[in-house]
PQR file of N, CA, C, O and H, with PARSE charges and radii, in Angstrom:
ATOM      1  N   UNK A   1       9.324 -70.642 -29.112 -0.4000 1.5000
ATOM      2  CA  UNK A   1       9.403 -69.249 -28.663 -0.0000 2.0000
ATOM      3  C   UNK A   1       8.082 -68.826 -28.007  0.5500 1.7000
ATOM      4  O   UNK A   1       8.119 -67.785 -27.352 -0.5500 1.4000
ATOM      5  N   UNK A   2       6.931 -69.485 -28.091 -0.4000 1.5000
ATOM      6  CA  UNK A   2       5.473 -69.066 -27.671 -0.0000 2.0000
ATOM      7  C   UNK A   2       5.527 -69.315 -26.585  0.5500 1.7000
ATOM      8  O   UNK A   2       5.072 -68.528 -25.756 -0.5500 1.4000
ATOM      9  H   UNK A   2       6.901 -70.331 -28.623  0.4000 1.0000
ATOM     10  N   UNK A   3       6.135 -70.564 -26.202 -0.4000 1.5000
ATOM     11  CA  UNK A   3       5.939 -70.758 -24.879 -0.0000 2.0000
ATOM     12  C   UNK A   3       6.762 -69.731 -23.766  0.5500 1.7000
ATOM     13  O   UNK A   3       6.243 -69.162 -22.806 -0.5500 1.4000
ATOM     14  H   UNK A   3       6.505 -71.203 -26.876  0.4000 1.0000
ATOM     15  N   UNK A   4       8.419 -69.663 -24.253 -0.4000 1.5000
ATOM     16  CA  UNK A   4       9.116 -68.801 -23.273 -0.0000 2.0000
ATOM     17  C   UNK A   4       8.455 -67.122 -23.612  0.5500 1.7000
ATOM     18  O   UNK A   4       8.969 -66.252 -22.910 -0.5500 1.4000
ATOM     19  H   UNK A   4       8.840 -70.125 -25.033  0.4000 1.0000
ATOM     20  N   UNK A   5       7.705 -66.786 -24.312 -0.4000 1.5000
ATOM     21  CA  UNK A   5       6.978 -65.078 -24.442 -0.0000 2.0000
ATOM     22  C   UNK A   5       5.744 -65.930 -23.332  0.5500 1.7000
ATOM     23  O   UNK A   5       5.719 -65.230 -22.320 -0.5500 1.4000
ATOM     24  H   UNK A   5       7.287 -67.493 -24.883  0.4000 1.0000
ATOM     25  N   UNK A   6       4.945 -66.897 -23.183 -0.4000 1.5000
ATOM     26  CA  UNK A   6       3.992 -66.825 -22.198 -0.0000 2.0000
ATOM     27  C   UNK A   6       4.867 -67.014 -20.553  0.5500 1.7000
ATOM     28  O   UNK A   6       4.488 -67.008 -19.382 -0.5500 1.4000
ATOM     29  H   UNK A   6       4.966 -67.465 -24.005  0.4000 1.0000
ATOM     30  N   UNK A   7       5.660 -67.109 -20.966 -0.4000 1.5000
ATOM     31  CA  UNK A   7       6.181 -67.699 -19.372 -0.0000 2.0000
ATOM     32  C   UNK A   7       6.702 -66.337 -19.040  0.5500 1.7000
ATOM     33  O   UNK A   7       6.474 -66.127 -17.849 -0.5500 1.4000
ATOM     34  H   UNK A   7       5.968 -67.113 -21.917  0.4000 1.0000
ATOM     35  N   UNK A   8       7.395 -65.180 -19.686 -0.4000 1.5000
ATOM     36  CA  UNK A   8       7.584 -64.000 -19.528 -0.0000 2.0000
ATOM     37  C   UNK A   8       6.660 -63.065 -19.455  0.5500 1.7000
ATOM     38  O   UNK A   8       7.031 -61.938 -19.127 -0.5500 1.4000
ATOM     39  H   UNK A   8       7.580 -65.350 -20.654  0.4000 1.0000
ATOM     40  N   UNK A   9       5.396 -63.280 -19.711 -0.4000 1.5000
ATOM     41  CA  UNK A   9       4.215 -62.467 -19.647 -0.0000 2.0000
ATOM     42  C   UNK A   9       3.576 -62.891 -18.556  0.5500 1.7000
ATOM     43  O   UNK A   9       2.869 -62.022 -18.045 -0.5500 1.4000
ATOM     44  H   UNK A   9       5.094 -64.196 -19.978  0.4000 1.0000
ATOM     45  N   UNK A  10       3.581 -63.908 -18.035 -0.4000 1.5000
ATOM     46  CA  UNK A  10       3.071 -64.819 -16.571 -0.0000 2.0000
ATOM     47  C   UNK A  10       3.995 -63.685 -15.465  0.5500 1.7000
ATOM     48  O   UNK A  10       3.529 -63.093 -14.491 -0.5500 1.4000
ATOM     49  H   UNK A  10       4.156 -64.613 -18.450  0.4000 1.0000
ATOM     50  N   UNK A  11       5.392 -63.633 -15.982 -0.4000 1.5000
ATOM     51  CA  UNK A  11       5.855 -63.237 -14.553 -0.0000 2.0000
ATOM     52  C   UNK A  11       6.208 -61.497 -14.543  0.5500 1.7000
ATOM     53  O   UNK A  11       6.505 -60.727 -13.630 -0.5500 1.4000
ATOM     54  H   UNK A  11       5.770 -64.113 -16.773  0.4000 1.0000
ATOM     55  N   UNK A  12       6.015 -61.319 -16.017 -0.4000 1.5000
ATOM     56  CA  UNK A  12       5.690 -59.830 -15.564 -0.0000 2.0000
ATOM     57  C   UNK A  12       4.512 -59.081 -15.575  0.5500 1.7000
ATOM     58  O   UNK A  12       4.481 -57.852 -15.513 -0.5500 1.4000
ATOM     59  H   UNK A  12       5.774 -61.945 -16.758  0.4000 1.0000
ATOM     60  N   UNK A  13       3.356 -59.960 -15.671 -0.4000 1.5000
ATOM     61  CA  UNK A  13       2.140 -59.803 -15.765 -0.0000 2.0000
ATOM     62  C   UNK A  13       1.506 -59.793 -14.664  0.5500 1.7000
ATOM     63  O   UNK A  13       0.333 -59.421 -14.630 -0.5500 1.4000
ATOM     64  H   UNK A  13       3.381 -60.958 -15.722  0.4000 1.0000
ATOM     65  N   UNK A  14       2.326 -60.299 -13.296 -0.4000 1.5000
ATOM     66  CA  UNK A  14       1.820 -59.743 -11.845 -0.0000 2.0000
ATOM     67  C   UNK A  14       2.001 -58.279 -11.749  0.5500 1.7000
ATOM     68  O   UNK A  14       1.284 -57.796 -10.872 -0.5500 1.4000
ATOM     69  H   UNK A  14       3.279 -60.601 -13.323  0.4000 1.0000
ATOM     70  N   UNK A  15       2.768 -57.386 -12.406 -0.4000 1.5000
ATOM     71  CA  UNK A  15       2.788 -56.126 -11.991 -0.0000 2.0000
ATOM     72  C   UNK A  15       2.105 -55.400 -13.269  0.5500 1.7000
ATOM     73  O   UNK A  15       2.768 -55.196 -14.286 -0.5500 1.4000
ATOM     74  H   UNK A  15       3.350 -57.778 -13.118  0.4000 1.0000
ATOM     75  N   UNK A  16       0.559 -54.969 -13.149 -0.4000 1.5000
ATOM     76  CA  UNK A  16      -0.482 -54.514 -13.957 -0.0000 2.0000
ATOM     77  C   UNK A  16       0.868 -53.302 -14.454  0.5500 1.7000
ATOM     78  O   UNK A  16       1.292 -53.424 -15.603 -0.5500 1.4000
ATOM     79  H   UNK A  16       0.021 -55.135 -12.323  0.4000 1.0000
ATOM     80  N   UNK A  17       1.533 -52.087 -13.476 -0.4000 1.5000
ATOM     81  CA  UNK A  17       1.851 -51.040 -14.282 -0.0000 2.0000
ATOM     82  C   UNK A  17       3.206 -51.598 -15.533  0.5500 1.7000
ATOM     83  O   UNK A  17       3.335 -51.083 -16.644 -0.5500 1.4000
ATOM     84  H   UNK A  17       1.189 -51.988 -12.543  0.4000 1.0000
ATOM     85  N   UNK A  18       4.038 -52.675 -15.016 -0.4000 1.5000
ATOM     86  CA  UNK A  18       4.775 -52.761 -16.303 -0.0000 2.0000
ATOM     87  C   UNK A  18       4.307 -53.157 -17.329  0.5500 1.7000
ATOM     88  O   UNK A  18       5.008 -53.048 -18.335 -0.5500 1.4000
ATOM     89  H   UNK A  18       3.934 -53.093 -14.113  0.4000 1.0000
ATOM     90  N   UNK A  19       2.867 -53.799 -17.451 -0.4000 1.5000
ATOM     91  CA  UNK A  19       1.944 -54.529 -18.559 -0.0000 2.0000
ATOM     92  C   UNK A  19       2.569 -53.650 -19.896  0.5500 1.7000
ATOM     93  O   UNK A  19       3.036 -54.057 -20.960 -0.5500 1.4000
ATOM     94  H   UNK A  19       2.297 -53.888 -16.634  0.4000 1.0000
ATOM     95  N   UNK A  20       2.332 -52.027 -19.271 -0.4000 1.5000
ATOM     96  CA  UNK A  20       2.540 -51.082 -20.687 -0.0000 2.0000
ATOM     97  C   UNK A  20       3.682 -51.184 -21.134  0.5500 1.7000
ATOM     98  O   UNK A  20       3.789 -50.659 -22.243 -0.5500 1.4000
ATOM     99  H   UNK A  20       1.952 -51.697 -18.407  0.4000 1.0000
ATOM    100  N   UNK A  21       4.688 -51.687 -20.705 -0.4000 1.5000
ATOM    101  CA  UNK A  21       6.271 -51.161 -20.919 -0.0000 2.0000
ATOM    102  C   UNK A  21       6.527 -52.934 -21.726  0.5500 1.7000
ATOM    103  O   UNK A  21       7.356 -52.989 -22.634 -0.5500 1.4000
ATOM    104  H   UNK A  21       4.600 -52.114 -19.805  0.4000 1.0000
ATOM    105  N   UNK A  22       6.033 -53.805 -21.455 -0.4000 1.5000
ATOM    106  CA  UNK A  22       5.881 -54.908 -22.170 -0.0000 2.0000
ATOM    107  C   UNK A  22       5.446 -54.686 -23.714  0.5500 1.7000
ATOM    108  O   UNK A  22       6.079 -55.013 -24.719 -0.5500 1.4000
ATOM    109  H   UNK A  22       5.360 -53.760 -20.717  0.4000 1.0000
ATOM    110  N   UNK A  23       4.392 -54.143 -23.639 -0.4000 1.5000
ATOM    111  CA  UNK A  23       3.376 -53.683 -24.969 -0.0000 2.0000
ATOM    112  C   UNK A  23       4.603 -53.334 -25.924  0.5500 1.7000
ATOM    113  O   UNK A  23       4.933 -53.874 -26.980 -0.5500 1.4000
ATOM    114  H   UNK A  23       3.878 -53.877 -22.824  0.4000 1.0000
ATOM    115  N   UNK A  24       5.258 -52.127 -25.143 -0.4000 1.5000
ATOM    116  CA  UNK A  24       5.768 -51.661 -25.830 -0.0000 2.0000
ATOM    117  C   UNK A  24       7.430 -52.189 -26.521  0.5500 1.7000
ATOM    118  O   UNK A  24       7.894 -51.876 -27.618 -0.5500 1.4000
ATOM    119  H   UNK A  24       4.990 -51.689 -24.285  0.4000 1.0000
ATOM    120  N   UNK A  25       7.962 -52.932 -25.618 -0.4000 1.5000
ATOM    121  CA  UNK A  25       9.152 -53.680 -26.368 -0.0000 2.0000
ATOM    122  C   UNK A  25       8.383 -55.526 -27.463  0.5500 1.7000
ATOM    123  O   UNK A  25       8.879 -56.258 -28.319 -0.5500 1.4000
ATOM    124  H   UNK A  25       7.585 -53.186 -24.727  0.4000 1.0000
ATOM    125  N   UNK A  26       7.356 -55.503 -26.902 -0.4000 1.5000
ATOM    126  CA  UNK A  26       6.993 -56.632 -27.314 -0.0000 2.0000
ATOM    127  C   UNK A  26       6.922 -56.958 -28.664  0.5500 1.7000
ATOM    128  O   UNK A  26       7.129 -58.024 -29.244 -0.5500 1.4000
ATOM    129  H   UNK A  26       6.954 -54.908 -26.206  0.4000 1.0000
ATOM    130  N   UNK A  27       6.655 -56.061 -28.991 -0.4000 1.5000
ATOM    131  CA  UNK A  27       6.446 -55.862 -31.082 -0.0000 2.0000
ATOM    132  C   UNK A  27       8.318 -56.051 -31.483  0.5500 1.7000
ATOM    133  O   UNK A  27       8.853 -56.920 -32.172 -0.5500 1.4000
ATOM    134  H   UNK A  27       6.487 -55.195 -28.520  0.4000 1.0000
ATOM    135  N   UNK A  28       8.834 -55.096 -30.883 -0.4000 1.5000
ATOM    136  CA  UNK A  28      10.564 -56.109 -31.259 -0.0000 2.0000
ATOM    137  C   UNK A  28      10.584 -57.382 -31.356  0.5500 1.7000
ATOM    138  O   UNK A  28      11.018 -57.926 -32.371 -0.5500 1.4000
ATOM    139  H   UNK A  28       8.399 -54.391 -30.323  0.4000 1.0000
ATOM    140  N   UNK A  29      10.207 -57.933 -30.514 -0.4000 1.5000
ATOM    141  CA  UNK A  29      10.423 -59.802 -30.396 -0.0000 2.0000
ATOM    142  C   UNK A  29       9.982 -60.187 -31.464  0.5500 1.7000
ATOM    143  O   UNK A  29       9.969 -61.388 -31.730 -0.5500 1.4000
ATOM    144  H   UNK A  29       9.855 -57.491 -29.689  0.4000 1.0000
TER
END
């Protein structure tokens, strides 16, 4: 699972403003 959460943070991690909206569902996972 570490790897597919880095591979999802790689590709939504080009867009700095969704960074926050990540933060925030990320604690669910």
């Amino acid at each position: 699972m570490k790897n597919i959460k880095r591979l999802i943070v790689r590709l939504i991690g080009r867009k700095k403003k969704e960074q926050k909206k990540v933060f925030e569902w990320w604690d669910l996972i």
